[in-house]
mmCIF file as gemmi writes it, N, C-alpha and C atoms, coordinates in Angstrom:
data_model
loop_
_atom_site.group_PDB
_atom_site.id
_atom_site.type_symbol
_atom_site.label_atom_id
_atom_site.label_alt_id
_atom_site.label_comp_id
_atom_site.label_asym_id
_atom_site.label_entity_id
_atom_site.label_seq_id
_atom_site.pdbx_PDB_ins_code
_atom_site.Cartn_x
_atom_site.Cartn_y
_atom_site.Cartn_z
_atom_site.occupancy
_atom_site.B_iso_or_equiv
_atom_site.pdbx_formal_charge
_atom_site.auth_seq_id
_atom_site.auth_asym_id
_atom_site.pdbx_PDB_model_num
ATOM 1 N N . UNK Axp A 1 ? 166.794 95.677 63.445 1 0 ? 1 A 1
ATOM 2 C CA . UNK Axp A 1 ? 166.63 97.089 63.733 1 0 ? 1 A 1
ATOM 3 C C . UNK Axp A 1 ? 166.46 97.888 62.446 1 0 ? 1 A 1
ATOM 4 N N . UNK Axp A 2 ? 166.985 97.621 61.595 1 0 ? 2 A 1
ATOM 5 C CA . UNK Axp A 2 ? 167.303 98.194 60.027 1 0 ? 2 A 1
ATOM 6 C C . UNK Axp A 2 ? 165.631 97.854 59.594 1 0 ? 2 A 1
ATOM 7 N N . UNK Axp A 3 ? 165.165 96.44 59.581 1 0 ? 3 A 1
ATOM 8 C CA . UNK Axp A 3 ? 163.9 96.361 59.04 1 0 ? 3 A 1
ATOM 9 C C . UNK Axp A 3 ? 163.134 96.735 59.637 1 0 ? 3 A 1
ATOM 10 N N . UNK Axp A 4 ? 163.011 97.802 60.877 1 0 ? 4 A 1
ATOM 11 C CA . UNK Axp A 4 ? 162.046 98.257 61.574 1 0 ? 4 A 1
ATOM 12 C C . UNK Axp A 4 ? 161.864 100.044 61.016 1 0 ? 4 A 1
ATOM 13 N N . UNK Axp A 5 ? 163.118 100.214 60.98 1 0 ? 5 A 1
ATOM 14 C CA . UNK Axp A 5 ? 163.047 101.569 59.996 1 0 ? 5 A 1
ATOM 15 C C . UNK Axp A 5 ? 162.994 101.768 58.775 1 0 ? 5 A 1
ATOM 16 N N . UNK Axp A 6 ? 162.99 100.671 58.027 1 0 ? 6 A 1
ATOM 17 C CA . UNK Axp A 6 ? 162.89 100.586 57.129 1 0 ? 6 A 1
ATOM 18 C C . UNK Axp A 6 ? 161.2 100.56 56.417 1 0 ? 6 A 1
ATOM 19 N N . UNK Axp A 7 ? 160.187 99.871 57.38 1 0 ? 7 A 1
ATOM 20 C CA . UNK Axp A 7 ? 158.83 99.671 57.1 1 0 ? 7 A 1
ATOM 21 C C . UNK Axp A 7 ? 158.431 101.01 58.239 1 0 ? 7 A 1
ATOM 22 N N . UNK Axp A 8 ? 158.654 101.314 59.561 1 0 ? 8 A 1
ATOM 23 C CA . UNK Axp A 8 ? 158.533 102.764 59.511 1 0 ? 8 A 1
ATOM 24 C C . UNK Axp A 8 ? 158.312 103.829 58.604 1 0 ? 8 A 1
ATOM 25 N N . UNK Axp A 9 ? 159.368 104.179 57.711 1 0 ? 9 A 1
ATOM 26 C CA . UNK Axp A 9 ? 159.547 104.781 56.226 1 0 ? 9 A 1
ATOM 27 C C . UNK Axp A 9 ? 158.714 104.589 55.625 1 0 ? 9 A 1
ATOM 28 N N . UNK Axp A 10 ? 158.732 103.245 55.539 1 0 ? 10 A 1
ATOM 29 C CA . UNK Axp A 10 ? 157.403 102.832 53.863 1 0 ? 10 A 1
ATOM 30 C C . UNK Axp A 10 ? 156.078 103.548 54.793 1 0 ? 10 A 1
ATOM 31 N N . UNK Axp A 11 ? 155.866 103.678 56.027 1 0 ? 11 A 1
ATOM 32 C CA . UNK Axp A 11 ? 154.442 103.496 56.401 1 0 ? 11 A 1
ATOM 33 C C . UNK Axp A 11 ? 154.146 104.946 56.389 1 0 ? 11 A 1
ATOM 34 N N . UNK Axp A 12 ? 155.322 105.91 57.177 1 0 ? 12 A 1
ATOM 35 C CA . UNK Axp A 12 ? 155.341 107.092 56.535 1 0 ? 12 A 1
ATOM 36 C C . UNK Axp A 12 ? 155.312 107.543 55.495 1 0 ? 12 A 1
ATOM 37 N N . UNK Axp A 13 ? 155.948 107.156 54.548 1 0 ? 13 A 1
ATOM 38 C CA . UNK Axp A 13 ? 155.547 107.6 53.117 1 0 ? 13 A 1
ATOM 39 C C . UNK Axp A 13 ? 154.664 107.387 52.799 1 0 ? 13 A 1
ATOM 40 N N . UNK Axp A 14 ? 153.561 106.063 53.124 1 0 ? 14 A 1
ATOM 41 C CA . UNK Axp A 14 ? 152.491 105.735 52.405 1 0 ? 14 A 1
ATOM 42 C C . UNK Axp A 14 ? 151.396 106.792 52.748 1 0 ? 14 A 1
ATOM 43 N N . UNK Axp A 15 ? 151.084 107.27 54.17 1 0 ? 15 A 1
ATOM 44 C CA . UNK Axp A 15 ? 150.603 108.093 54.724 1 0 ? 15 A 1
ATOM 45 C C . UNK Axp A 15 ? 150.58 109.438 54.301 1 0 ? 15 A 1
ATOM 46 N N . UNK Axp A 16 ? 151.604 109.536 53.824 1 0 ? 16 A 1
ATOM 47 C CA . UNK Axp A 16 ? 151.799 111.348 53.462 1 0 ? 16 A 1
ATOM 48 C C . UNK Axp A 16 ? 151.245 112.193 52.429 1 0 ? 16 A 1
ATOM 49 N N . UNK Axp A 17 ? 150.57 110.855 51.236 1 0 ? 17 A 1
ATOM 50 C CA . UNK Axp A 17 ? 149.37 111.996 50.311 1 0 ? 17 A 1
ATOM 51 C C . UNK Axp A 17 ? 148.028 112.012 51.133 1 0 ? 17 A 1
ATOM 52 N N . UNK Axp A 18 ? 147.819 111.098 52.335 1 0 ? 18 A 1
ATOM 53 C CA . UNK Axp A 18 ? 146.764 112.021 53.051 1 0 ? 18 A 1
ATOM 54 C C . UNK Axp A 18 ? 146.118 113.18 53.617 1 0 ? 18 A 1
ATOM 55 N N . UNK Axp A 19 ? 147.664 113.925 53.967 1 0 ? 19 A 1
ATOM 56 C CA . UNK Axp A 19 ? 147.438 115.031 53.991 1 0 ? 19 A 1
ATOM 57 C C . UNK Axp A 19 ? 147.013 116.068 53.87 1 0 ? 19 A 1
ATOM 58 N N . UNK Axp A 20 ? 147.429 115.594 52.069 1 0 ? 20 A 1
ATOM 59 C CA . UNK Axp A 20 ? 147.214 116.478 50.978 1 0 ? 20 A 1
ATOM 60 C C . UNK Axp A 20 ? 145.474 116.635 50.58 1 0 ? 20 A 1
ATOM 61 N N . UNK Axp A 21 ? 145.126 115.208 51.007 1 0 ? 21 A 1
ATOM 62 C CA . UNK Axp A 21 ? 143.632 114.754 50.177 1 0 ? 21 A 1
ATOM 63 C C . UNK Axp A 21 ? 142.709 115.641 51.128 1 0 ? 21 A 1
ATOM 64 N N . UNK Axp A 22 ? 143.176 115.97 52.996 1 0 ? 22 A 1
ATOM 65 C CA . UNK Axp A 22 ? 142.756 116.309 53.895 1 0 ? 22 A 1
ATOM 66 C C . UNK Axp A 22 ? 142.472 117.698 53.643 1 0 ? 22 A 1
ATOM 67 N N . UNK Axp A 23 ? 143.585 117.932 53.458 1 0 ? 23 A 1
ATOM 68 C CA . UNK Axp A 23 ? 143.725 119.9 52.92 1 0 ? 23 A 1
ATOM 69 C C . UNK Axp A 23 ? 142.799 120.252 51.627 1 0 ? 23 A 1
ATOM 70 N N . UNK Axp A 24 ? 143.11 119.193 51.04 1 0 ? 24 A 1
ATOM 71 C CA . UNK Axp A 24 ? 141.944 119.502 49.938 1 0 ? 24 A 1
ATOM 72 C C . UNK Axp A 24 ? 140.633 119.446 49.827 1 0 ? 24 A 1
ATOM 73 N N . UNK Axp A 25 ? 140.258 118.726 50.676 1 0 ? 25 A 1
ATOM 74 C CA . UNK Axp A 25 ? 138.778 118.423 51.619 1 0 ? 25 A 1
ATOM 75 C C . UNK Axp A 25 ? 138.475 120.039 52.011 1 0 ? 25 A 1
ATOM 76 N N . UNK Axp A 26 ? 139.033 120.318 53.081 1 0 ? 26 A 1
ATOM 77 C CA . UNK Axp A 26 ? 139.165 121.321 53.739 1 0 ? 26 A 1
ATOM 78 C C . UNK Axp A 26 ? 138.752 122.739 52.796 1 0 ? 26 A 1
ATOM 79 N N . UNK Axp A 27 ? 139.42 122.559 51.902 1 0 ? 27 A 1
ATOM 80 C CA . UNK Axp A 27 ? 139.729 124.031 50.744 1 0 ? 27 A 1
ATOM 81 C C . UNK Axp A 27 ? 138.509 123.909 49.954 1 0 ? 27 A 1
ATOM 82 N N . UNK Axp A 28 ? 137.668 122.757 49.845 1 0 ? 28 A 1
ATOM 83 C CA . UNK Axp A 28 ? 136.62 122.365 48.943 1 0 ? 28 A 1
ATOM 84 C C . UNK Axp A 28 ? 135.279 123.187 50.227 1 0 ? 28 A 1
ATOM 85 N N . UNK Axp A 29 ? 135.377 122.584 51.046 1 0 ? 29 A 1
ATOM 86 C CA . UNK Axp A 29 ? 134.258 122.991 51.974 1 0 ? 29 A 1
ATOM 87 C C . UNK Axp A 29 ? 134.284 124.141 52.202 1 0 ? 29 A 1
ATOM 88 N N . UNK Axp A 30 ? 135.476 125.128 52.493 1 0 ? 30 A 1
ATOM 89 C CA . UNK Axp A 30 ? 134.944 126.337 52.625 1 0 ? 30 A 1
ATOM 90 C C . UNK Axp A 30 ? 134.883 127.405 51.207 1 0 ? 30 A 1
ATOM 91 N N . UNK Axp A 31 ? 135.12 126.556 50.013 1 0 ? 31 A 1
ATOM 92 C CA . UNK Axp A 31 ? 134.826 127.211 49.143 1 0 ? 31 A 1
ATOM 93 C C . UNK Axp A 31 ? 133.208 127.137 48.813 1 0 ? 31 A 1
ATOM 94 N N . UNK Axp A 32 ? 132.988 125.628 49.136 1 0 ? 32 A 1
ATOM 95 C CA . UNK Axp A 32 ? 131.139 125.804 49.416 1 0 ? 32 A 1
ATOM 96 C C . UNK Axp A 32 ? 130.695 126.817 50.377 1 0 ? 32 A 1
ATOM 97 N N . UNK Axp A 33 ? 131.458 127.125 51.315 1 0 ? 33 A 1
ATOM 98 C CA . UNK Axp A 33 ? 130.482 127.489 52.465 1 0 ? 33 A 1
ATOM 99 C C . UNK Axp A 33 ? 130.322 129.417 51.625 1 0 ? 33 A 1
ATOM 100 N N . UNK Axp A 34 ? 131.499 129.788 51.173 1 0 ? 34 A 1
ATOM 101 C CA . UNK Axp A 34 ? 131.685 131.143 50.144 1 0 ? 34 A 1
ATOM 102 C C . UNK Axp A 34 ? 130.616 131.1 49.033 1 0 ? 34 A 1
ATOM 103 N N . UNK Axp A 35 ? 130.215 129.982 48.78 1 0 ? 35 A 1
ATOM 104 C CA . UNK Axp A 35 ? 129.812 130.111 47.339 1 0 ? 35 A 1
ATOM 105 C C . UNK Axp A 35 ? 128.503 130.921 47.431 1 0 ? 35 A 1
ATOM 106 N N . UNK Axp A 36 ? 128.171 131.958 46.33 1 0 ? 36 A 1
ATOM 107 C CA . UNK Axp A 36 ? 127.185 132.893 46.636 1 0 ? 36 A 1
ATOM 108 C C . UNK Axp A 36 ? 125.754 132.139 45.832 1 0 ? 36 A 1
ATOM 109 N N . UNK Axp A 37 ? 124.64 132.406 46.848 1 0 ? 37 A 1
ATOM 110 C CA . UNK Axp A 37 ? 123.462 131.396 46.516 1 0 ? 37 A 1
ATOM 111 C C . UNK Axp A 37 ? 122.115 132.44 45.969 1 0 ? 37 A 1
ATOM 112 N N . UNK Axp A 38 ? 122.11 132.43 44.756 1 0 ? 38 A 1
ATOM 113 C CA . UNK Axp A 38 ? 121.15 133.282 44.076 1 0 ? 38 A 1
ATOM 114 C C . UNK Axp A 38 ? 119.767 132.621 45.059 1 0 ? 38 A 1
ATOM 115 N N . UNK Axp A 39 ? 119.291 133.535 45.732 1 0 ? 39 A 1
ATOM 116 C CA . UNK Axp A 39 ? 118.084 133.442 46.127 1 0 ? 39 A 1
ATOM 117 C C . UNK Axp A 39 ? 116.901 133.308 45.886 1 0 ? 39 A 1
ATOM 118 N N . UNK Axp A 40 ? 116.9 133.526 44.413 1 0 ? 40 A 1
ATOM 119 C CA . UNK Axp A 40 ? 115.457 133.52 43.827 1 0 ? 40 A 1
ATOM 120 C C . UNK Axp A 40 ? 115.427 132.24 43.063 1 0 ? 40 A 1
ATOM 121 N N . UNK Axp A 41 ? 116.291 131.115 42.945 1 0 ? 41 A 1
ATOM 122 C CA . UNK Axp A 41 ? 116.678 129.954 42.595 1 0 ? 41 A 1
ATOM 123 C C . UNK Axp A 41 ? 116.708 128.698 43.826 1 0 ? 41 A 1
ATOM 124 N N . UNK Axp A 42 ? 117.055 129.055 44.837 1 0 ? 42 A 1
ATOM 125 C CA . UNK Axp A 42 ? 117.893 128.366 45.262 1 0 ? 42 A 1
ATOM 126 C C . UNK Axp A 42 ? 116.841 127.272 46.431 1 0 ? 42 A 1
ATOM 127 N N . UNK Axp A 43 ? 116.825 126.21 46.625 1 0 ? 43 A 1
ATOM 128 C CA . UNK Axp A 43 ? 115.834 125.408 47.374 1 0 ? 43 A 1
ATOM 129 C C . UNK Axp A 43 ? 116.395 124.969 48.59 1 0 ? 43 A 1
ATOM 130 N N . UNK Axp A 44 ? 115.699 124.729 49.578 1 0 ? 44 A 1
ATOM 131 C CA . UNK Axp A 44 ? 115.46 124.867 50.688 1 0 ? 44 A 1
ATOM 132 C C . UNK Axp A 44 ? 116.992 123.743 51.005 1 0 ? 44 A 1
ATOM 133 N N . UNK Axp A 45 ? 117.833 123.051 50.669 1 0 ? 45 A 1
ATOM 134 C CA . UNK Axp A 45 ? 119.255 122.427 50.993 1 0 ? 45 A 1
ATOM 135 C C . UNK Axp A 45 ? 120.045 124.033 50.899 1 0 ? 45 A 1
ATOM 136 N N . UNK Axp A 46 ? 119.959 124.359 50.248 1 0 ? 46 A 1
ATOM 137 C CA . UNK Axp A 46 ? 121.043 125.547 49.521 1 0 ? 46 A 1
ATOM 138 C C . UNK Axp A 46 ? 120.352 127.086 50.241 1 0 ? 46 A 1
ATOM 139 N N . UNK Axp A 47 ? 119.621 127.23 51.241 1 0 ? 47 A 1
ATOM 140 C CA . UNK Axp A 47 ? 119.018 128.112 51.627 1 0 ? 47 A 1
ATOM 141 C C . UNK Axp A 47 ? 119.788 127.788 53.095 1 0 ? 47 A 1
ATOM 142 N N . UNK Axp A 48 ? 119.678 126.35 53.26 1 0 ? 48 A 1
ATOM 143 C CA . UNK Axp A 48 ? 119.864 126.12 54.908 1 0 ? 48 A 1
ATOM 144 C C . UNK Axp A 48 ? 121.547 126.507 54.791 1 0 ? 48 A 1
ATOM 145 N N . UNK Axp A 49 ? 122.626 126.499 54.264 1 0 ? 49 A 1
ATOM 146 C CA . UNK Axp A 49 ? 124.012 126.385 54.089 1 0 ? 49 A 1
ATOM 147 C C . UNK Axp A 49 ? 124.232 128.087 53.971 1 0 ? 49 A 1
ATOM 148 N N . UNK Axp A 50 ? 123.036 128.784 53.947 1 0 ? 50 A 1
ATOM 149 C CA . UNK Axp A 50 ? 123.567 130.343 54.014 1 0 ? 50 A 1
ATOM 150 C C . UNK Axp A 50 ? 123.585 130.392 55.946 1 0 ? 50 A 1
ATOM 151 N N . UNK Axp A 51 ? 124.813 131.21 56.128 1 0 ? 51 A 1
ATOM 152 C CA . UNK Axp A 51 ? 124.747 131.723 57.542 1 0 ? 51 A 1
ATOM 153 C C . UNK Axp A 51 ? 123.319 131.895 58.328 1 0 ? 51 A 1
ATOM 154 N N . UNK Axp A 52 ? 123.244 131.879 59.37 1 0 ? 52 A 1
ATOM 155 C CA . UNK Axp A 52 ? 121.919 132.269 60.087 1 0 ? 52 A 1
ATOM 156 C C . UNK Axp A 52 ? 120.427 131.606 60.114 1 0 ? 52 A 1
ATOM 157 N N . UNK Axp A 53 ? 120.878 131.142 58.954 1 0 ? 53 A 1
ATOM 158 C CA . UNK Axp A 53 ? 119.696 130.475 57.972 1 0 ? 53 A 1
ATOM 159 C C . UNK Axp A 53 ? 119.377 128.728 58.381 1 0 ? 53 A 1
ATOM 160 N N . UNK Axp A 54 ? 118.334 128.732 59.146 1 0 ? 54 A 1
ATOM 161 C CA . UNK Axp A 54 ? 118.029 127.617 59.234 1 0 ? 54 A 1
ATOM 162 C C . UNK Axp A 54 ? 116.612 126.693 58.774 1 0 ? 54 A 1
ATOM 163 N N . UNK Axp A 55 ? 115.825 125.587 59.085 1 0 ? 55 A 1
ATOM 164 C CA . UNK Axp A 55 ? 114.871 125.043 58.186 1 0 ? 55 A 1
ATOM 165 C C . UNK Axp A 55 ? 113.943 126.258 58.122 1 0 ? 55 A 1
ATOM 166 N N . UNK Axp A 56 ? 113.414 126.417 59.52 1 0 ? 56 A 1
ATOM 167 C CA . UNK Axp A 56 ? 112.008 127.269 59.223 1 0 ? 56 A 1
ATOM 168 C C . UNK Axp A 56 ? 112.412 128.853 58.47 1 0 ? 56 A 1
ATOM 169 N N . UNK Axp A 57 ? 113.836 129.321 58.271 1 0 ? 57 A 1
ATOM 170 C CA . UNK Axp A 57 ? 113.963 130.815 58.053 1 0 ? 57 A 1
ATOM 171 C C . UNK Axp A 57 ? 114.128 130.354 56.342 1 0 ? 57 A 1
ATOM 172 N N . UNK Axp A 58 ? 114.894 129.195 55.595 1 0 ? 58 A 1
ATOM 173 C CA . UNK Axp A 58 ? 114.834 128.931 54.635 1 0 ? 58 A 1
ATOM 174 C C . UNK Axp A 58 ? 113.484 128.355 54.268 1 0 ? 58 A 1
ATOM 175 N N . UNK Axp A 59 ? 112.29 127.977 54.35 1 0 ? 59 A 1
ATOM 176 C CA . UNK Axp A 59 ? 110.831 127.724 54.089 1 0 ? 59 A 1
ATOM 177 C C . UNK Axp A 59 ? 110.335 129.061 54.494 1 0 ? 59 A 1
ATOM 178 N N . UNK Axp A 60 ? 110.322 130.07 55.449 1 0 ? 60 A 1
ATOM 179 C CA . UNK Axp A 60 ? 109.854 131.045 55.285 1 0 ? 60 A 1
ATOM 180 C C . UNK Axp A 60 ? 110.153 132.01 53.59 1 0 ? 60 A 1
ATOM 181 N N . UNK Axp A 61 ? 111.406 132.307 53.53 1 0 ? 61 A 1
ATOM 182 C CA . UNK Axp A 61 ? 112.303 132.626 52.288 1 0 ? 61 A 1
ATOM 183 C C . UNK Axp A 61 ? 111.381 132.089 51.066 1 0 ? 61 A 1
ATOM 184 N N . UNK Axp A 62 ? 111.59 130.784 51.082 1 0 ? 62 A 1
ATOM 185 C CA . UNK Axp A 62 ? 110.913 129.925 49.934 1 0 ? 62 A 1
ATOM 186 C C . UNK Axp A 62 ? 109.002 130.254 49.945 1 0 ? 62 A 1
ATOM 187 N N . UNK Axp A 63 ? 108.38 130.182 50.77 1 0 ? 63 A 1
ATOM 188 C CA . UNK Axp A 63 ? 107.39 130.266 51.056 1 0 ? 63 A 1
ATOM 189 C C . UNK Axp A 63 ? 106.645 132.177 50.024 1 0 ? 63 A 1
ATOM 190 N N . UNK Axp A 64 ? 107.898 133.349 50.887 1 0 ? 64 A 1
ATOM 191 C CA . UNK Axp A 64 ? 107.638 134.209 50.634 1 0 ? 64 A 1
ATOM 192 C C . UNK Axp A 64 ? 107.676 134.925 49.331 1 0 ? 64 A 1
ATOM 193 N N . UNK Axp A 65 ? 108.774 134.174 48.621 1 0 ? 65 A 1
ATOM 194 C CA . UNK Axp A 65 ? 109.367 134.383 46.927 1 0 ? 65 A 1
ATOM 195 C C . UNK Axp A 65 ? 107.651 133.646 46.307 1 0 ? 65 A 1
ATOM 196 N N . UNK Axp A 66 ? 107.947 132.723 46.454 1 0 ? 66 A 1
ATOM 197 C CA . UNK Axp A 66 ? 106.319 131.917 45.833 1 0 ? 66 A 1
ATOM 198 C C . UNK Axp A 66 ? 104.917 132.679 46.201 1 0 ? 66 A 1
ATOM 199 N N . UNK Axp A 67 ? 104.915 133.373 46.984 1 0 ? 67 A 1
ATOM 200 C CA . UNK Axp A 67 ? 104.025 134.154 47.164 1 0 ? 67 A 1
ATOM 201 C C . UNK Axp A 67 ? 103.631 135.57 46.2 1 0 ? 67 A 1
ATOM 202 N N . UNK Axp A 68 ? 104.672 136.317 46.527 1 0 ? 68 A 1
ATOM 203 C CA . UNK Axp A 68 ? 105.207 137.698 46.067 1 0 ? 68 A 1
ATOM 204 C C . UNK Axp A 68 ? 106.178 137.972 45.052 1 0 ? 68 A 1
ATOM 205 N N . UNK Axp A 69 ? 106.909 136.491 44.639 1 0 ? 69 A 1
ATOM 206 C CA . UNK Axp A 69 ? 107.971 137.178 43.864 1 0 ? 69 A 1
ATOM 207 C C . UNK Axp A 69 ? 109.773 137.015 43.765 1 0 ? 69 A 1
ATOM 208 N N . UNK Axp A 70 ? 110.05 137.075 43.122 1 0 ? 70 A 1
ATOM 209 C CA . UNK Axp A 70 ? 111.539 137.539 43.47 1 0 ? 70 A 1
ATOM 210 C C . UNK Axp A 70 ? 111.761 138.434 43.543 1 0 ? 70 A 1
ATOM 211 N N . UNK Axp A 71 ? 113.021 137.832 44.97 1 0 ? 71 A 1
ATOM 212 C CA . UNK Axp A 71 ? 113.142 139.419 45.447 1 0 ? 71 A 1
ATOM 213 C C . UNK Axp A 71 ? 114.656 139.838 44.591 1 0 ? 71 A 1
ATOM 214 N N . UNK Axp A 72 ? 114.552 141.319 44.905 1 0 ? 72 A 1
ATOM 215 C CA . UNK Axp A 72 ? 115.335 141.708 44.288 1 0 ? 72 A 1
ATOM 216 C C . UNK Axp A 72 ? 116.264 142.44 44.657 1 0 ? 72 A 1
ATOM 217 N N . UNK Axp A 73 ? 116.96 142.664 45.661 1 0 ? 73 A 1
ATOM 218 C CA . UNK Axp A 73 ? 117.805 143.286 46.749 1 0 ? 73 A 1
ATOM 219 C C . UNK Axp A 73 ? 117.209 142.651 48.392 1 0 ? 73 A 1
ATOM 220 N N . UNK Axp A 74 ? 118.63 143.036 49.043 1 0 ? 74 A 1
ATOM 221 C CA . UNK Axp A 74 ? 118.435 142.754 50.688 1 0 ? 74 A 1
ATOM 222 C C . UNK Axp A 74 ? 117.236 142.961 51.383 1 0 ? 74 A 1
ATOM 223 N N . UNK Axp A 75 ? 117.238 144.268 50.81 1 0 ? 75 A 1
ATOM 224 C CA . UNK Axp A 75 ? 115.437 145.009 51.32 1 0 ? 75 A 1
ATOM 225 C C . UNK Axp A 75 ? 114.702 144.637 51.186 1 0 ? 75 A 1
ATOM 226 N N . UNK Axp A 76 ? 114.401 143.665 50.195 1 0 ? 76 A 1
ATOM 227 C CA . UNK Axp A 76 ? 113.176 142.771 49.954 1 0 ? 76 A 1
ATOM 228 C C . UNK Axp A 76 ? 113.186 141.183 50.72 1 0 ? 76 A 1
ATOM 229 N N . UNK Axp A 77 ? 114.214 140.876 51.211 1 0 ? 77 A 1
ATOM 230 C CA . UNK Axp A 77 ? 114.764 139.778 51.638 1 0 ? 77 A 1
ATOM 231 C C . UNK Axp A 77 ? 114.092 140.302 53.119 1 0 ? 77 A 1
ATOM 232 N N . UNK Axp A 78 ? 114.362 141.447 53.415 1 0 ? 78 A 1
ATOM 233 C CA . UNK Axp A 78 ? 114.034 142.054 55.434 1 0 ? 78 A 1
ATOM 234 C C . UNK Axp A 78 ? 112.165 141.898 55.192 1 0 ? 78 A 1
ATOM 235 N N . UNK Axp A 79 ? 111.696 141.668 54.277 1 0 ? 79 A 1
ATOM 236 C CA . UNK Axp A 79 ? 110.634 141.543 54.647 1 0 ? 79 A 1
ATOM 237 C C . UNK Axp A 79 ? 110.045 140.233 55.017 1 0 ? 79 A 1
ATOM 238 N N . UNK Axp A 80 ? 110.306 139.591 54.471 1 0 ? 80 A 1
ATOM 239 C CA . UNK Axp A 80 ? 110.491 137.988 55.275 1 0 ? 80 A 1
ATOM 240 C C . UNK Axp A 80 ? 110.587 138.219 57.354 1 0 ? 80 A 1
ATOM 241 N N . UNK Axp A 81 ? 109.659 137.004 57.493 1 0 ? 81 A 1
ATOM 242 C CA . UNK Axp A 81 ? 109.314 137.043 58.783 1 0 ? 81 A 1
ATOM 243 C C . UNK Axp A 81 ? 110.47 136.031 59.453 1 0 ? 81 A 1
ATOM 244 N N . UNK Axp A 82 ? 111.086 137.009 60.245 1 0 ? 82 A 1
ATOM 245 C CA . UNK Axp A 82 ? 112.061 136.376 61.139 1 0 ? 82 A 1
ATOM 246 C C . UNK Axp A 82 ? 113.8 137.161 60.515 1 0 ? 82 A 1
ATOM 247 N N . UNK Axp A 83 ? 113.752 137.71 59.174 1 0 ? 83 A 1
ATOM 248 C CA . UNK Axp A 83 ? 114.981 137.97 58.909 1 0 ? 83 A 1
ATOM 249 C C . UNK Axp A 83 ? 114.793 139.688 59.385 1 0 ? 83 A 1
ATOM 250 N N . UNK Axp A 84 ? 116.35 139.742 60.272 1 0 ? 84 A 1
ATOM 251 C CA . UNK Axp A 84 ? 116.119 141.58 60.086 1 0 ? 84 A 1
ATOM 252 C C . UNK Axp A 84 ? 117.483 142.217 59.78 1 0 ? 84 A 1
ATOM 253 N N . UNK Axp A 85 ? 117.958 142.786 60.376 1 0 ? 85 A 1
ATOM 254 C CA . UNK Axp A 85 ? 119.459 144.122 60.244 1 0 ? 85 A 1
ATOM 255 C C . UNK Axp A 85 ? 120.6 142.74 60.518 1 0 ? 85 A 1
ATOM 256 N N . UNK Axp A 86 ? 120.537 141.995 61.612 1 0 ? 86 A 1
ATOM 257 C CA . UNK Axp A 86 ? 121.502 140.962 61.806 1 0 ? 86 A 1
ATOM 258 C C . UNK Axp A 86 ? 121.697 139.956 60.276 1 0 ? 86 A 1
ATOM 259 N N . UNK Axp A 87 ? 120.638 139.672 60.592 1 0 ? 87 A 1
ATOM 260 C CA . UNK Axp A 87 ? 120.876 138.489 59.454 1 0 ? 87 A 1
ATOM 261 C C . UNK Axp A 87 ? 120.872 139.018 57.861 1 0 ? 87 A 1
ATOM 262 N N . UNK Axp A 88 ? 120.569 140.253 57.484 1 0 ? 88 A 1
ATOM 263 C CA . UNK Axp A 88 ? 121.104 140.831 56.426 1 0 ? 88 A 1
ATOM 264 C C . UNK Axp A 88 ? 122.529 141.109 56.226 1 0 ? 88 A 1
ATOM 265 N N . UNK Axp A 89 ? 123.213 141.632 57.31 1 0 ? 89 A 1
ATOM 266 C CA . UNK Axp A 89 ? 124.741 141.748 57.637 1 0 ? 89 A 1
ATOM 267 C C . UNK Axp A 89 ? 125.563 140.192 57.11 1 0 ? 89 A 1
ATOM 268 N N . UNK Axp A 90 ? 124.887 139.38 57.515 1 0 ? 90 A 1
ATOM 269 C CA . UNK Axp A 90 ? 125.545 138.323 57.353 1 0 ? 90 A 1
ATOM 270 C C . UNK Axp A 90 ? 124.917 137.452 56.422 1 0 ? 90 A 1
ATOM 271 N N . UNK Axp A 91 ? 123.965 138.064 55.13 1 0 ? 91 A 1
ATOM 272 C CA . UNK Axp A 91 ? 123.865 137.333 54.088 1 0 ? 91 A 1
ATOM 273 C C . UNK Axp A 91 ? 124 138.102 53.156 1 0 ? 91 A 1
ATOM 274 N N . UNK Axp A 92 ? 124.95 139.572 53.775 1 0 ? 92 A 1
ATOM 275 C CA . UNK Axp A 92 ? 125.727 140.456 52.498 1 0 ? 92 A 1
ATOM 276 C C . UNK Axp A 92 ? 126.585 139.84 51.812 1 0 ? 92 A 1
ATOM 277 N N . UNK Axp A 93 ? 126.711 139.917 50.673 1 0 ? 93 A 1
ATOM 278 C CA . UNK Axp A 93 ? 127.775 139.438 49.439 1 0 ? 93 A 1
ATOM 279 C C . UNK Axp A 93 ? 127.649 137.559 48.961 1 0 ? 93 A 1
ATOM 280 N N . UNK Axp A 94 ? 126.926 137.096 50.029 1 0 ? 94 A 1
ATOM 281 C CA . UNK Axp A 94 ? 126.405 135.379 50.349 1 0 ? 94 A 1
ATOM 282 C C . UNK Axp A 94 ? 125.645 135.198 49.183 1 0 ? 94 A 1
ATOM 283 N N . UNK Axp A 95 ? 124.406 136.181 48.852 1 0 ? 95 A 1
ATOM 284 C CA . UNK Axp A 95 ? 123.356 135.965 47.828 1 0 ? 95 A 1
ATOM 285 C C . UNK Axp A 95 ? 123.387 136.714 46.933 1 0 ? 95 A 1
ATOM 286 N N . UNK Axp A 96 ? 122.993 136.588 45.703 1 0 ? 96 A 1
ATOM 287 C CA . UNK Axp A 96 ? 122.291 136.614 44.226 1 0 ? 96 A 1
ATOM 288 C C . UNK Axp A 96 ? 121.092 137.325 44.321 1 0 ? 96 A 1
ATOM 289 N N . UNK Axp A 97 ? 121.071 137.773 43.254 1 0 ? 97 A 1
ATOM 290 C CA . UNK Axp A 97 ? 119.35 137.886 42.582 1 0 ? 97 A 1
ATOM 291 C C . UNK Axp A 97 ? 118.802 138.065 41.552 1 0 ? 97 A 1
């Protein structure tokens, strides 16, 4: 009975910096998901990881900078086809320029 709680213990203890590695996982990813993505840099992986933003709205983005420019505020970002008032709201403070 003693050696059953006894390797119990060990198995618990062995287990318990997982936790830690878990939480730290955790704290890593949403510090990516925060991280602010200069737009006039940033390629089509790092375009898709902004909110709202998916393949064809990040290749539009990319498409439209290569065309015209970097942009240089939000307002220039709403001219892009498909982004409007929503998806500016939610790529406030997200992007660079």
């Amino acid at each position: 009975m003693k050696l059953i709680k006894i390797i119990s213990l060990a198995a618990a203890l062995c287990l318990l910096p997982m936790g830690s590695t878990f939480a730290q996982s955790d704290m890593l990813s949403e510090q990516m998901q925060s991280a602010v993505v200069n737009i006039n840099t940033a390629d089509l992986k790092q375009l898709i990881k902004l909110p709202g933003v998916g393949k064809k709205k990040a290749q539009a983005i990319i498409d439209y900078r290569e065309t015209n420019g970097d942009f240089s505020s939000l307002e220039d970002l709403a001219k892009v086809k498909g982004v409007g008032k929503k998806m500016l709201a939610k790529l406030d403070g997200k992007v660079a320029f």
